[in-house]
C-alpha positions in Angstrom: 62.0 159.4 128.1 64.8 159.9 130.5 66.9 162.7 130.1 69.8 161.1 131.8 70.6 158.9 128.8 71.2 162.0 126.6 72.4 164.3 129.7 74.1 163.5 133.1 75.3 167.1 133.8 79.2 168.3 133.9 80.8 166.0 136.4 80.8 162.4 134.0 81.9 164.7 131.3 84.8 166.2 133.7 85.6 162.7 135.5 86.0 161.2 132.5 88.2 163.5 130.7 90.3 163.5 134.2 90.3 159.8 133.8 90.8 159.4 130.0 94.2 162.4 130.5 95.8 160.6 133.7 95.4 157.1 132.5 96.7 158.1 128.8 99.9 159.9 130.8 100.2 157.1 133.0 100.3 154.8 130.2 102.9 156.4 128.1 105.6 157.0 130.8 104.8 152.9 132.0 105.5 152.3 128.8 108.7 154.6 128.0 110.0 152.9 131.7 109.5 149.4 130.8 111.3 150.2 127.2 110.5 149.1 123.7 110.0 145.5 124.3 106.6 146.0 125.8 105.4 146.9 122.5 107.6 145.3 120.1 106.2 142.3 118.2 104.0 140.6 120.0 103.8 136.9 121.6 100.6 135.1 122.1 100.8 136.1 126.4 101.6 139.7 125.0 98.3 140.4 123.4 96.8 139.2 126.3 98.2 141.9 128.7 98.0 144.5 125.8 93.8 143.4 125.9 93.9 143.4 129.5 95.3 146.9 129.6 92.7 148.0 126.7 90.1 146.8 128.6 91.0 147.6 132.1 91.6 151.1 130.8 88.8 151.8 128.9 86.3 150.4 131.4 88.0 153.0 134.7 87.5 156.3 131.6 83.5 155.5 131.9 82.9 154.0 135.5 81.7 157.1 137.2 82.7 155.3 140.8 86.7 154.7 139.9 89.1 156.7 141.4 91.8 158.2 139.5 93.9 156.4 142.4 92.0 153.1 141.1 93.4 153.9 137.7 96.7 154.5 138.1 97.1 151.4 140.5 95.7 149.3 138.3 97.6 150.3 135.4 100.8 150.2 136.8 100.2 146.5 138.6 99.4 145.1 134.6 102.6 147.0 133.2 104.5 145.4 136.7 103.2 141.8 136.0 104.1 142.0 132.7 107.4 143.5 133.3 107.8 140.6 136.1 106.9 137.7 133.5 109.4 139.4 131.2 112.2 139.2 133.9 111.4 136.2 135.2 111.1 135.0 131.4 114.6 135.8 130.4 115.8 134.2 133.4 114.1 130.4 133.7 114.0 127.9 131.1 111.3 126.9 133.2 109.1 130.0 132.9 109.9 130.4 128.8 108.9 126.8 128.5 105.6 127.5 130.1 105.3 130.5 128.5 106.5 130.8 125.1 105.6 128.7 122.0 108.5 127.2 120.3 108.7 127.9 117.0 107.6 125.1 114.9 109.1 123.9 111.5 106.4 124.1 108.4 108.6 123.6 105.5 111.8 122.3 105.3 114.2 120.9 102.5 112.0 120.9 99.6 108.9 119.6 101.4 106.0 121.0 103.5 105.6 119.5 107.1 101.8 118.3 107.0 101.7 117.4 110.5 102.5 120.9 111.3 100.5 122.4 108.7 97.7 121.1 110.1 98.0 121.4 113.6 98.1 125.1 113.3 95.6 125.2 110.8 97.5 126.3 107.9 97.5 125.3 104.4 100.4 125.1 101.5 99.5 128.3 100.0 100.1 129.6 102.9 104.1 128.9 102.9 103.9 130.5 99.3 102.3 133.7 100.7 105.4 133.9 103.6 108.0 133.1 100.8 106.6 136.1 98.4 106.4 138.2 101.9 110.1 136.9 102.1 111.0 138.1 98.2 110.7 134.9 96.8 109.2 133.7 93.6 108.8 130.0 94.7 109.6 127.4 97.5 112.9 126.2 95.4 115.0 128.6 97.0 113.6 127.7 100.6 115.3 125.8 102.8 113.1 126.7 105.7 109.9 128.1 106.6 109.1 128.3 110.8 105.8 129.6 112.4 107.3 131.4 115.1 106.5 132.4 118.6 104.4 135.7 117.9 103.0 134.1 114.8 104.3 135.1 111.6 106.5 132.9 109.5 110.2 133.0 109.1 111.6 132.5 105.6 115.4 131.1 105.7 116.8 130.4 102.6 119.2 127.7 101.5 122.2 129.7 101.1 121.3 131.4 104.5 120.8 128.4 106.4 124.5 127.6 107.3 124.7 125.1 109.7 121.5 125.0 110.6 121.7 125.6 114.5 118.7 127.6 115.2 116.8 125.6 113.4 117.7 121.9 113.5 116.5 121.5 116.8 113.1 122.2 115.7 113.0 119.9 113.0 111.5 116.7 112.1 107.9 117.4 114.3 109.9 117.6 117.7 108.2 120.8 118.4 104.8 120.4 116.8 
């Protein structure tokens, strides 16, 4: 058997502790910079930086042939792209309509939207779940229920509806 699957000697112990700390530091202050929306609820596009991240930094802590110059740079070009996308999101219609999912209108007046149901794969019992989330006993009190962006489900109730703005333009399968 070879010894070097149980034991490698002190410098992979040392380089990866090195790596693990400066990455983990690195990490946090990126983070504290780029401000709570980097980890606030998160959109489909999101997750897949937060992955990319995960993955990115957990693959330079064991590769014994990464600098910790490798590291940092790496780290701070994901936080930068997605701080970029973010800018560039809340700038252009353009880039938030190739970007972000509108939210889509499941239930509404009375009556689940099947066509929507179904092309997100949910089911009725599903709406019931988001309106006991929401405090609700039943659908009766439900004006509205909208899958949105990140993926949960928004609960609006008839007397909190008002005049319906953020909604209405999501109605009637427009954006499903």
């Amino acid at each position: 058997m070879d010894m070097s699957m149980i034991w490698n000697g002190w410098t992979p112990i040392v380089h990866g502790a090195v790596m693990a700390t400066s990455g983990y530091l690195v990490l946090v202050l990126l983070l504290r910079i780029t401000g709570p929306r980097t980890m606030s609820k998160m959109t489909p596009l999101d997750f897949v930086i937060a992955v990319t991240l995960g993955s990115a930094f957990g693959r330079t802590i064991t590769a014994g042939t990464v600098s910790l110059v490798q590291v940092v740079w790496v780290l701070v070009l994901l936080v930068f792209l997605q701080w970029l996308l973010a800018w560039a999101r809340a700038r252009s219609a353009r880039v938030r309509g190739l970007v972000d999912h509108p939210p889509v209108v499941l239930f509404e007046e009375g009556r689940p939207v099947e066509r929507a149901l179904r092309r997100h794969r949910l089911v009725e019992a599903d709406l019931h779940e988001a309106a006991r989330g929401a405090g609700h006993g039943s659908l009766e009190d439900i004006h509205t229920i909208l899958l949105l962006r990140e993926g949960s489900l928004g609960v609006i109730t008839r007397d909190a509806i008002g005049d319906g703005s953020s909604v209405s333009r999501y109605a009637e399968g427009r954006s499903d």
